[in-house]
C-alpha angles and dihedrals in degrees: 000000000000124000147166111239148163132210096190142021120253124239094192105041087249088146093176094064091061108035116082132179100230144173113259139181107255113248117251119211120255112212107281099029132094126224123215144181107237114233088171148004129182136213129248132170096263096073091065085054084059104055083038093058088219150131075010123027089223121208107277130247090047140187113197119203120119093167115067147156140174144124126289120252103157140018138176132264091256098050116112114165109038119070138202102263098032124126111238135173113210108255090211099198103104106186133161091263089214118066122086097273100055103048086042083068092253093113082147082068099047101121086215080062109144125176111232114234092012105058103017128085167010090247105341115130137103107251082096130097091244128030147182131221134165111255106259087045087078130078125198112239116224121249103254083044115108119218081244102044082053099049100047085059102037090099110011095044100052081037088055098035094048090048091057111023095029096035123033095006112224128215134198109277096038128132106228117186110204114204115211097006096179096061124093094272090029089067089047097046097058095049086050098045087047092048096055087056090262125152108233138209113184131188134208140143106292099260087065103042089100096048090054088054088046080058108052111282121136087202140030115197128180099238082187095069116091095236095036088131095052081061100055092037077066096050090048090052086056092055118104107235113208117237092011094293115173138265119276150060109307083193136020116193104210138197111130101071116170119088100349093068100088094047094050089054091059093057089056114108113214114290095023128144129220116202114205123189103162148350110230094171094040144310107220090086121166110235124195111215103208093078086066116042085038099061087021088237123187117230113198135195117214130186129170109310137213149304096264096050097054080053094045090053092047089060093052092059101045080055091057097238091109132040139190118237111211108186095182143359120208132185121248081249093061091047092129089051096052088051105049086053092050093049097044092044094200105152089350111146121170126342130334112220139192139218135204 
C-alpha cells in the first residue's frame, strides 16, 4: 500500500527532501484492533515536531498522521463493537486503560500516554491508504458526518471541547476570549463557546478578523497590534454584566503563550479562569504574579481529552451546531507542500487535510 514516510528528521524545515510516498506491507489486524481504509487525514503541529525530532526523537521510519478517518475493512477476533463496513475517525490518545487515571476518566494523564500517529512507530500513522488502531482508539462517525468533516475534528475539537467544557467549565452568560481563532482549535473553541450561550472575543491576524465574525464571534480583535488588550478590555467595558458583575474576561482560551501571557492575565475579572493548551509563539512567558493572587484567578493546563468528549463534539456537528472549517485538502503527493502551509499560517483558516 501506499504511504507517506520519512527516514530522517530535517534541520532546515525542508520537508520535501524527507518525505517520501513508499511501498509498504498492509497492515493485518492483532486481536483487539480495526483496520480501515483512510478517506481523509488531516495535519497538526505535531507533525512538524515530528520531522523536526524534537522536542521527541520519534521511532524511524515514521509515518505521521494522528487524525484519521476511513472506513472499516478488517477487525480483529476480540473486537465487539466496531464492524466491517462502519465509519470510524482515529481517537489518538493511547493511553494504559487501567491506572487510575485512566478508569477515573483522565486517559490525557496516563503516564503510558502515547500520541497516535506522532509517538508511535515505526510506520504507524494515518497519512497511508490503510491503517491499524486498538479498538477503543476508534470512534464511530455519525451518519450526516463526512470522513472529512471527521477527520478535521478527531484531535482540535476534543482539544477545544475538553479546554472549555472539561476544563474551566463554561456557563451561558459568560465573556470567552478566544486567542488565535483562526487556528484548528481557534475555530472549535468559539463554536463551543457559542454554543454553550458565551459572549465571545476572538483574535487573529487582521485579514481573518471577518472570517472569525462569519463564524460566530461577537467580536474580532488583531492580536498582532501592540495594544490589542487595551481593545478588548473596551469591549468588554460595553458589555452589559448581569447583576451588576464586574468588568472583565470570565475565560481565556489560550494557545499562543509567549508575549501575549501577561497581557492576557490582566484582562482576567476576579475569580476568572484561563485555559492554556499550547504555546505556538513560545513557552518561556513572565508572568507577573500579581495579576493572579490579587483576582484569585485559575489557571488551568489542558491537554487532548477522552473518548466521550470527541463523541460529545461529533454529535454536535451531525446536529449542525459545530462545524468543522477545512481551509485546504492535499493529496498524500503534495505532503511538503501541505506542511509548509500549515507551518508558515498566511491565509491559513481552519484545518489542511489530506487525502490517499
Amino acid at each position: 500500500m501506499k504511504a507517506l514516510v520519512y527516514e530522517e528528521y530535517t534541520t532546515n524545515d525542508d520537508f520535501s527532501k524527507i518525505l517520501k510516498i513508499k511501498d509498504i506491507p498492509e497492515p493485518t489486524p492483532r486481536s483487539n484492533e480495526v483496520i480501515f481504509k483512510v478517506k481523509s487525514a488531516a495535519l497538526n503541529y505535531d507533525d512538524i515536531w515530528g520531522m523536526r525530532g524534537k522536542p521527541l526523537a520519534i521511532p524511524l521510519p515514521h509515518i505521521s498522521g494522528t487524525d484519521a478517518a476511513g472506513e472499516v475493512i478488517a477487525i480483529g477476533s476480540e473486537v465487539k463493537n466496531i464492524e466491517i463496513g462502519d465509519r470510524v475517525v482515529s481517537h489518538g490518545n493511547m493511553s494504559c486503560r487501567i491506572c487510575k487515571y485512566c478508569t477515573s476518566g483522565r486517559e490525557y494523564d496516563c503516564r503510558q500516554r502515547k500520541i497516535w500517529g506522532f509517538e508511535t512507530g515505526p510506520l504507524w500513522g494515518g497519512y497511508c491508504e490503510v491503517t491499524h488502531l486498538p479498538e477503543e482508539n476508534v470512534v464511530k462517525i455519525p451518519k450526516n458526518v463526512t470522513y472529512d468533516e471527521a477527520a478535521a475534528a478527531s484531535m482540535t475539537l476534543l482539544t477545544s471541547w475538553h479546554m472549555l467544557v472539561g476544563r474551566a467549565n463554561i456557563q451561558p452568560g459568560q465573556l470567552v476570549l478566544v486567542m488565535g481563532g483562526s487556528s484548528g482549535i481557534g475555530t472549535f473553541g468559539i463554536q463551543i463557546a457559542k454554543l454553550f450561550g458565551c459572549t465571545v472575543i476572538a483574535t487573529s491576524s487582521p485579514d481573518k478578523l471577518d472570517k472569525l465574525l462569519d463564524l460566530g464571534a461577537d467580536y474580532a480583535v488583531d492580536h498582532r497590534r501592540e495594544d490589542w488588550n487595551k481593545e478588548v478590555r473596551e469591549i468588554s467595558k460595553k458589555i452589559p454584566k448581569p447583576f451588576g458583575d464586574t468588568t472583565g474576561i470570565d475565560v481565556i482560551f489560550e494557545h499562543i503563550g509567549g508575549s501575549h501571557w501577561n497581557k492576557e492575565l490582566t484582562l482576567l475579572k476576579y475569580g476568572a479562569t484561563i485555559v492554556t493548551t499550547g504555546a505556538t509563539t513560545g513557552y518561556d512567558a513572565k508572568t507577573d504574579l500579581r495579576h493572579i493572587f490579587f483576582k484569585g484567578v485559575n489557571i488551568l493546563g489542558s491537554t487532548q481529552g477522552n473518548r466521550a468528549e470527541l463523541e460529545q463534539g461529533l454529535y454536535w456537528i451531525s446536529k449542525g451546531k459545530i462545524k468543522s472549517i477545512i481551509d485546504s485538502v492535499f493529496p498524500l503527493e503534495q505532503a511538503a507542500e501541505a506542511h509548509t502551509k500549515m507551518l508558515k499560517g498566511k491565509g491559513l483558516f481552519g484545518k489542511i487535510l489530506m487525502q490517499p
